[in-house]
py3Dmol code that shows the C-alpha trace and the ligand (Angstrom):
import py3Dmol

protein = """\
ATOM      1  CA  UNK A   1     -36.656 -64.769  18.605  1.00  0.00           C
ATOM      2  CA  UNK A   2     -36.498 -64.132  22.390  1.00  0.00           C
ATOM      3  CA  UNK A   3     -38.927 -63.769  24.701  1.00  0.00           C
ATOM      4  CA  UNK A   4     -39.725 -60.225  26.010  1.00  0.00           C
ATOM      5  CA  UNK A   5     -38.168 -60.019  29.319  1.00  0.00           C
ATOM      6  CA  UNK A   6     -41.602 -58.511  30.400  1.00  0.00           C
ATOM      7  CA  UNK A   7     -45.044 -59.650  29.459  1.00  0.00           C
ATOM      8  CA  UNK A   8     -46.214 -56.141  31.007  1.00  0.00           C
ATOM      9  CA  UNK A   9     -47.447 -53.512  27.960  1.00  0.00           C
ATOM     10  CA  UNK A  10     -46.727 -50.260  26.946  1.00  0.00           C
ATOM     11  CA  UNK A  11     -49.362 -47.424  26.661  1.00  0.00           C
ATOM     12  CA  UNK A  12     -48.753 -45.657  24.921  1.00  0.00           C
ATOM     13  CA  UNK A  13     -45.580 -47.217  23.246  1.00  0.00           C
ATOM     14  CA  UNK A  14     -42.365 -45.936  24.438  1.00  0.00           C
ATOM     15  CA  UNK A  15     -41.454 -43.180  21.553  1.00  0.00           C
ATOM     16  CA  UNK A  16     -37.627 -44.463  21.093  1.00  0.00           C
ATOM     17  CA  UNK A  17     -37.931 -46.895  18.865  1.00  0.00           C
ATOM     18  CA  UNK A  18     -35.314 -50.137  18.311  1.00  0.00           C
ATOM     19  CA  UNK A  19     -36.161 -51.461  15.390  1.00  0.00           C
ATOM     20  CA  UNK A  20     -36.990 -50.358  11.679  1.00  0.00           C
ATOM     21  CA  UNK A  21     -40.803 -50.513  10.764  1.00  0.00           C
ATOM     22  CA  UNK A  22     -39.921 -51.490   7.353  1.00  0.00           C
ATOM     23  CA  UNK A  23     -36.811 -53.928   7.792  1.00  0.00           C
ATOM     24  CA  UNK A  24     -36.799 -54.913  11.068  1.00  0.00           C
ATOM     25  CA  UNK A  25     -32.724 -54.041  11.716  1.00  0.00           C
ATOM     26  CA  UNK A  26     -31.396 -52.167  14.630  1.00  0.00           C
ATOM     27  CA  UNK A  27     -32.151 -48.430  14.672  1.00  0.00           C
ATOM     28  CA  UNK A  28     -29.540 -45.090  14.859  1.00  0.00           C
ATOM     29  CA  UNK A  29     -30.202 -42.394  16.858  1.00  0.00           C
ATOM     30  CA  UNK A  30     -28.570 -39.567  15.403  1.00  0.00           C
ATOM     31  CA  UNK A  31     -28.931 -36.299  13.253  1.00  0.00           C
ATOM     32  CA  UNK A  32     -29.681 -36.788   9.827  1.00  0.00           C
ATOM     33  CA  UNK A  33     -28.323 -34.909   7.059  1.00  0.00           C
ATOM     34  CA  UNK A  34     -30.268 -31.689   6.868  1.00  0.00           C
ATOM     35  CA  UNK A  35     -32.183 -32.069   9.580  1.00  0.00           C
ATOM     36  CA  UNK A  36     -31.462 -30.682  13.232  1.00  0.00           C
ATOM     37  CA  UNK A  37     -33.430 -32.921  15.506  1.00  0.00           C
ATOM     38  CA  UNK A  38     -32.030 -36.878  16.895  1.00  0.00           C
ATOM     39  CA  UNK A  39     -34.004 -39.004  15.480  1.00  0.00           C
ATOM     40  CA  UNK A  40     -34.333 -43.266  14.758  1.00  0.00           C
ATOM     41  CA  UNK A  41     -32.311 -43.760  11.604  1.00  0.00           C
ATOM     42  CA  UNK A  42     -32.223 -47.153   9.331  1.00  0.00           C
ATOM     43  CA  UNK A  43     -28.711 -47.027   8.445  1.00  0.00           C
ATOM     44  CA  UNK A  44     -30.049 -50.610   6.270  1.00  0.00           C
ATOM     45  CA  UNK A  45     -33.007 -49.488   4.361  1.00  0.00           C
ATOM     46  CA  UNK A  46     -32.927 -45.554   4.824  1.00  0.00           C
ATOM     47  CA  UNK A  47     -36.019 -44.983   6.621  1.00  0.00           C
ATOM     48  CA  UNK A  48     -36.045 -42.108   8.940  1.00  0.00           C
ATOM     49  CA  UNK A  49     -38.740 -42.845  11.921  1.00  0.00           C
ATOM     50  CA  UNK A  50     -40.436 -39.296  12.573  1.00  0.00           C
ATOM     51  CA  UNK A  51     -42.449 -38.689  16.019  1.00  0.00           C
ATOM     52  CA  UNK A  52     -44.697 -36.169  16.312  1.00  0.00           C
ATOM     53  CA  UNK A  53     -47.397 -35.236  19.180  1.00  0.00           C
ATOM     54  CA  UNK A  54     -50.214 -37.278  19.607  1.00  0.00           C
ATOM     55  CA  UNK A  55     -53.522 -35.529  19.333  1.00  0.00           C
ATOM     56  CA  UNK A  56     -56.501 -36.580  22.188  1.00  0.00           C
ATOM     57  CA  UNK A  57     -59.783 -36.074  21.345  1.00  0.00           C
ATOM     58  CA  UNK A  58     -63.035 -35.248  23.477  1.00  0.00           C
ATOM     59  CA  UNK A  59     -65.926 -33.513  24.523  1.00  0.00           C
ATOM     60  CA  UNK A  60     -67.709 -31.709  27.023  1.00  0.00           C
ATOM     61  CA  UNK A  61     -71.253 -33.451  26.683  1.00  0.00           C
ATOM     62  CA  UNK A  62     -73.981 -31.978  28.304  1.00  0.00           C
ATOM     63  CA  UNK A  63     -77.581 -32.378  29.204  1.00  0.00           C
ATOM     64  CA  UNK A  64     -79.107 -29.100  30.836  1.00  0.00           C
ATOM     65  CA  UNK A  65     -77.028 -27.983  33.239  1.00  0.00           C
ATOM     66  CA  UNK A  66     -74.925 -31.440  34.210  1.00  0.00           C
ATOM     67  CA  UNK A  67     -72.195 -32.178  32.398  1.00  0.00           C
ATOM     68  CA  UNK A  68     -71.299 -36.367  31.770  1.00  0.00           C
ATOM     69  CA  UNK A  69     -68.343 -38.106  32.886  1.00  0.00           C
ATOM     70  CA  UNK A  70     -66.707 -41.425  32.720  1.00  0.00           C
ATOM     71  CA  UNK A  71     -64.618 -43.308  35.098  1.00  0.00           C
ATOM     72  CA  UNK A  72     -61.572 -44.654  33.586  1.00  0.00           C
ATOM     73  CA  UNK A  73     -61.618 -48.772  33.700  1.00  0.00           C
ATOM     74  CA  UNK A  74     -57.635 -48.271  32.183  1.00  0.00           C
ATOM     75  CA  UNK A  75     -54.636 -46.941  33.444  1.00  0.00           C
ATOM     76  CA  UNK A  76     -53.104 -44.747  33.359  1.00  0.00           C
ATOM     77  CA  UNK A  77     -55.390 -43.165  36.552  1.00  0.00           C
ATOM     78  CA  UNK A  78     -58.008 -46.265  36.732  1.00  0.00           C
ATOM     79  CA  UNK A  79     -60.561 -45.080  38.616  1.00  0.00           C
ATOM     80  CA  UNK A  80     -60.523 -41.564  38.037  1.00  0.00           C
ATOM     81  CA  UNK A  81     -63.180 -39.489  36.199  1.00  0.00           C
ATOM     82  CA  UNK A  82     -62.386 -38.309  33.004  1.00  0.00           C
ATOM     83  CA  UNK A  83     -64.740 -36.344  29.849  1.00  0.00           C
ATOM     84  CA  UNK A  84     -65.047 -39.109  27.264  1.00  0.00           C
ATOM     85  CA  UNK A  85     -61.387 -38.696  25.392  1.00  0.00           C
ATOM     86  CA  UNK A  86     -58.997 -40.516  23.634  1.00  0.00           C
ATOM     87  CA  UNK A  87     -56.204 -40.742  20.774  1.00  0.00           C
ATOM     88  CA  UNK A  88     -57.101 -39.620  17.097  1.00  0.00           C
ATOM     89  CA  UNK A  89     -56.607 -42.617  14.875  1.00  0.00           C
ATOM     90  CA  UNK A  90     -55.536 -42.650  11.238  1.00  0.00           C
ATOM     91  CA  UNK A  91     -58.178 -41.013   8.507  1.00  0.00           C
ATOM     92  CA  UNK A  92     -60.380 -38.967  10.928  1.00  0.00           C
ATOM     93  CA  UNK A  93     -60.907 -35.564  11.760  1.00  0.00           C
ATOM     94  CA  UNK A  94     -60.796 -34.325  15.197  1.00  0.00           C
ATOM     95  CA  UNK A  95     -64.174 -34.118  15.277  1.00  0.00           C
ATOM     96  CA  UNK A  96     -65.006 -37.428  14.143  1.00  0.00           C
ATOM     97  CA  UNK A  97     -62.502 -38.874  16.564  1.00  0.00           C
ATOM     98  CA  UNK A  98     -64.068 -36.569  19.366  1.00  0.00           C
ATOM     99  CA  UNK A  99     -67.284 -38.393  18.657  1.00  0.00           C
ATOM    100  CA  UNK A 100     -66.109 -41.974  18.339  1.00  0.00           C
ATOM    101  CA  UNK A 101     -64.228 -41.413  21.500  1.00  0.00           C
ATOM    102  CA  UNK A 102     -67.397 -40.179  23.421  1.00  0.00           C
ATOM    103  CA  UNK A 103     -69.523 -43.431  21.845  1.00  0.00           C
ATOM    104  CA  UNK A 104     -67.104 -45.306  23.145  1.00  0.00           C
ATOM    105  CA  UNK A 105     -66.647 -44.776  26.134  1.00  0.00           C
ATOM    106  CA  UNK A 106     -69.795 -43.911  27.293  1.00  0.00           C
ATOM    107  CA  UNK A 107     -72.229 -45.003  24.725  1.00  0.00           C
ATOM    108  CA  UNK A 108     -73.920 -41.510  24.826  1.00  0.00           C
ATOM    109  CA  UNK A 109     -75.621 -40.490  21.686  1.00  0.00           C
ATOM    110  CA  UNK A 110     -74.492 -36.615  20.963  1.00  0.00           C
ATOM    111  CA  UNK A 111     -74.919 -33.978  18.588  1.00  0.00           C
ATOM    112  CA  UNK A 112     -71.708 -32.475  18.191  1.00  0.00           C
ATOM    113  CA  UNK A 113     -71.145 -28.521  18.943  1.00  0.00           C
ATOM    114  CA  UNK A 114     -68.023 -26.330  18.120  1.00  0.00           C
ATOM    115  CA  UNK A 115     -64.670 -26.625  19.080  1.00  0.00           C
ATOM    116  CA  UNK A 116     -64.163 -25.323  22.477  1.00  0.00           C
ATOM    117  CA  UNK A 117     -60.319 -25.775  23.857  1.00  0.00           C
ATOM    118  CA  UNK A 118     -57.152 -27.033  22.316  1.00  0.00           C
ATOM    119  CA  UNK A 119     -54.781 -27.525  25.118  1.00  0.00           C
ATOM    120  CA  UNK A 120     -50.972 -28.197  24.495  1.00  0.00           C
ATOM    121  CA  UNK A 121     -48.567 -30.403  26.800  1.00  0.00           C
ATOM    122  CA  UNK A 122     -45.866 -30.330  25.366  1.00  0.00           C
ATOM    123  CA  UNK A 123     -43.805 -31.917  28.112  1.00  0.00           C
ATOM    124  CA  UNK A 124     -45.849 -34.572  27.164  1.00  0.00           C
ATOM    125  CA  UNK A 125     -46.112 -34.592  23.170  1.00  0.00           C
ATOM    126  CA  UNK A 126     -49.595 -34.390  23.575  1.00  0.00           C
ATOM    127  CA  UNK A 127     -52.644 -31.985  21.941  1.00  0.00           C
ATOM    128  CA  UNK A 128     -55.741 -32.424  23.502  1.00  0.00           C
ATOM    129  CA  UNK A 129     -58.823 -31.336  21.889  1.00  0.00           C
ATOM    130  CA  UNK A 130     -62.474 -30.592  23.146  1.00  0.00           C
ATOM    131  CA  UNK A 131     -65.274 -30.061  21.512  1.00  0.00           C
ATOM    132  CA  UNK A 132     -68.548 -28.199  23.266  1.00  0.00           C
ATOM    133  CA  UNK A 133     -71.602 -31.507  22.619  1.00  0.00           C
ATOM    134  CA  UNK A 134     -74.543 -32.075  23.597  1.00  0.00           C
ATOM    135  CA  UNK A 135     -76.336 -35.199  24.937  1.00  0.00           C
ATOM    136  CA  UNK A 136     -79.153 -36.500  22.416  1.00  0.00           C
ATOM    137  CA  UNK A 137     -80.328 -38.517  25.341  1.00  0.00           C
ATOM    138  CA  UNK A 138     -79.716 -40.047  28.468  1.00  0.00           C
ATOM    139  CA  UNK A 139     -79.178 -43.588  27.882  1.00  0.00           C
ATOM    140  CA  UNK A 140     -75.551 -44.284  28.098  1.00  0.00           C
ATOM    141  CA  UNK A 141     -73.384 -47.683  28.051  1.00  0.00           C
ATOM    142  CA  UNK A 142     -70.295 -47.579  29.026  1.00  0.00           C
ATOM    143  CA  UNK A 143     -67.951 -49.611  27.100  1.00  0.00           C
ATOM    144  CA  UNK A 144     -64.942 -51.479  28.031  1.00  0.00           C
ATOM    145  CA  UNK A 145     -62.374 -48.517  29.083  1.00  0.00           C
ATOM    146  CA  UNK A 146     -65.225 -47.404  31.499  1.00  0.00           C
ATOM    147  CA  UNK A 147     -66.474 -48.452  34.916  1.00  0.00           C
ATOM    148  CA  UNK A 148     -69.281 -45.965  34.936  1.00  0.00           C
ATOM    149  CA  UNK A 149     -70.494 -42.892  33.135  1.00  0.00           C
ATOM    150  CA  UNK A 150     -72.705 -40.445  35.010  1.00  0.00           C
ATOM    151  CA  UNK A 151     -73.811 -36.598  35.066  1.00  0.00           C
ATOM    152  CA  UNK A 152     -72.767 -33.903  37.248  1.00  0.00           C
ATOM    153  CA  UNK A 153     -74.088 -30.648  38.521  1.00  0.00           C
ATOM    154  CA  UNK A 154     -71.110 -28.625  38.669  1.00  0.00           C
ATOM    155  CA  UNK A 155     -71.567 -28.201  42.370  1.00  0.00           C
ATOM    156  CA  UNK A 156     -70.674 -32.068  41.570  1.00  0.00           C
ATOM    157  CA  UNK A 157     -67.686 -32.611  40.215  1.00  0.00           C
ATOM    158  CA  UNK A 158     -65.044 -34.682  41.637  1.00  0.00           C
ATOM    159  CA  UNK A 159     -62.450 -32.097  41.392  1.00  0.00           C
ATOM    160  CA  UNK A 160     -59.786 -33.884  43.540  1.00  0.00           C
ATOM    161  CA  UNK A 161     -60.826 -37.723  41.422  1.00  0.00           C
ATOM    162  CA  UNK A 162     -60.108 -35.825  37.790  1.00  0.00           C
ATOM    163  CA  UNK A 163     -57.884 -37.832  36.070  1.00  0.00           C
ATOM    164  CA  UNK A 164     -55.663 -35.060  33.819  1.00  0.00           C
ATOM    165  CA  UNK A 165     -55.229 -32.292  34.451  1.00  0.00           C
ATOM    166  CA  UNK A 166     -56.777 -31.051  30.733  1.00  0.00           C
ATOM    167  CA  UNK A 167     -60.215 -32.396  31.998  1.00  0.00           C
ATOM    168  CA  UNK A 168     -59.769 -30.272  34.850  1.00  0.00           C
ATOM    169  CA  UNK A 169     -58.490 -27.187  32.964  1.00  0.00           C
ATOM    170  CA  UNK A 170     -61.286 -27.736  30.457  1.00  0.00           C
ATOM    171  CA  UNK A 171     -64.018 -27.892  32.836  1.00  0.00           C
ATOM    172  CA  UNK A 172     -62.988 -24.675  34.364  1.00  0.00           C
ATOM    173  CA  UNK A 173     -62.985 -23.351  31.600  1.00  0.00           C
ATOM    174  CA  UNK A 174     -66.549 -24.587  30.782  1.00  0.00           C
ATOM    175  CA  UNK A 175     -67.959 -23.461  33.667  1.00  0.00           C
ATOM    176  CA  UNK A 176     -66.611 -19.506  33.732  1.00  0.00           C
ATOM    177  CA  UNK A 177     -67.983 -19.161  30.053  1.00  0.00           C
ATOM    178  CA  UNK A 178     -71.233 -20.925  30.854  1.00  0.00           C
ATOM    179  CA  UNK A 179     -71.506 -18.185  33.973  1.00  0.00           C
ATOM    180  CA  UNK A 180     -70.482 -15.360  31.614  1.00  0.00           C
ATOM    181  CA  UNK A 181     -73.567 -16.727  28.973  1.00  0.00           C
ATOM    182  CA  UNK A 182     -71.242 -17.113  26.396  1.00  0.00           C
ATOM    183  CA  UNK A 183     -68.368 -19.685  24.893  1.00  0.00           C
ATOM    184  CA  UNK A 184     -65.343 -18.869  23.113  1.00  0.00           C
ATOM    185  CA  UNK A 185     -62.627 -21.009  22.035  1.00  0.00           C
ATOM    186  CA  UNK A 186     -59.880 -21.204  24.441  1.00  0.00           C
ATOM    187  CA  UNK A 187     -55.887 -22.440  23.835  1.00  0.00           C
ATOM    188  CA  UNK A 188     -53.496 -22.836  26.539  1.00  0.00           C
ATOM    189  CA  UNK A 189     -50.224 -24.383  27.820  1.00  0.00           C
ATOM    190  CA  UNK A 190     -50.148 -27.404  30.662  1.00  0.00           C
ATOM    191  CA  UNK A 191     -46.703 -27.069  31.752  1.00  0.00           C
ATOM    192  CA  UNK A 192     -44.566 -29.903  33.112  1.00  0.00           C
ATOM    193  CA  UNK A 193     -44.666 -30.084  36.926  1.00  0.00           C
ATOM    194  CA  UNK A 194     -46.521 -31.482  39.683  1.00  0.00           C
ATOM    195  CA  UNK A 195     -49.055 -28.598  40.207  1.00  0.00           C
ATOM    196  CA  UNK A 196     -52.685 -28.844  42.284  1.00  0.00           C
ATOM    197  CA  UNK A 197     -55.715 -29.367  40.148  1.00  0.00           C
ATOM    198  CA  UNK A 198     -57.230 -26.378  39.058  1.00  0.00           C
ATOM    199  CA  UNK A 199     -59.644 -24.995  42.193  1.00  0.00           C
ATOM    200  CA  UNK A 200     -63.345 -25.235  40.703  1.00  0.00           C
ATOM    201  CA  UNK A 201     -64.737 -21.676  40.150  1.00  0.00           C
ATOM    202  CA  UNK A 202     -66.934 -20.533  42.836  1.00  0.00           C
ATOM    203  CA  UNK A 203     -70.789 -20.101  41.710  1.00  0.00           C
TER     204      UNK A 203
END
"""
ligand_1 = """\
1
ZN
Zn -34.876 -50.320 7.720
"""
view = py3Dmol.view(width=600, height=400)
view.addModel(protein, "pdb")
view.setStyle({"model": 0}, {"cartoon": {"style": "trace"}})
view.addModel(ligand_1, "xyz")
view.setStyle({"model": 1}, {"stick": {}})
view.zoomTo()
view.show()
């Protein structure tokens, strides 16, 4: 077996795969029979390797009127402030995983609230999910993927040190329903595209 030619990871995984999961042999990337997408074939075993979007999971805890945030200890965007998210893993429901993610990464206790935004990227195969919470108190402990997790009066935020553009997006949106007195659940499209962070509503 040779050595990789980079001892550098992946994250996530690149999506192409080379190999089959099952027998370990060299991988087709074609059309299969009945189907009208490319995708990695075992031409030794017959397993067909489907991809589908990744789902990423948080919420918008809150404690009065501040709102907590982490600051990513990871890349991508180390550094950055981010709502406590991450990928949904295997056997949970989004808002189990929304949850998890937010003990996690902050260590904040929360009692969950409804779903608030489901944001598509498609550019990026990614759903992300948040969920309205609410913080049960205010003793919080970071774990490992986070330098720091604070609160923030809106007036607060770190607009231009957001690390996706989804946080930003569903911030904004978190902060014109709060003004109107009343939350909905919102969907939208990120699009591909290098575009400015969303400006933060004026109060
Ligand atoms: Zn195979």
């Amino acid at each position: 077996m040779t050595a990789p030619q980079r001892a550098l990871t992946y994250f996530p995984a690149p999506r192409t795969q080379r190999y089959c999961s099952q027998c370990g042999n060299l991988l087709a990337r074609r059309i299969p029979d009945d189907d009208n997408r490319v995708r990695d074939l075992c031409d030794h075993c017959g397993a067909i390797h489907y991809q589908n979007p990744r789902m990423v999971l948080g919420t918008i805890p809150v404690w009065e009127k501040q709102i907590l945030l982490c600051r990513r200890a990871i890349e991508p965007r180390h550094g950055y402030w981010t709502l406590p998210a991450g990928f949904m893993e295997l056997g949970e429901t989004t808002a189990q995983g929304a949850a998890r993610e937010t003990q996690e990464e902050a260590g904040a206790r929360i009692e969950m609230g409804p779903l608030f935004a489901v944001l598509d990227i498609p550019h990026v195969d990614q759903v992300h999910f948040f969920y309205l919470a609410r913080l049960a108190d205010l003793e919080f402990e970071p774990g490992p993927e986070s330098l720091e997790a604070r609160l923030f009066e809106e007036d607060e935020i770190p607009w231009d040190d957001l690390a996706f553009r989804s946080v930003a997006t569903a911030l904004q949106l978190f902060f014109a329903d709060r003004a109107r007195g009343s939350f909905q659940i919102h969907t939208d499209t990120l699009q591909r595209g290098i575009e400015p962070l969303p400006v933060p509503p004026t109060p």
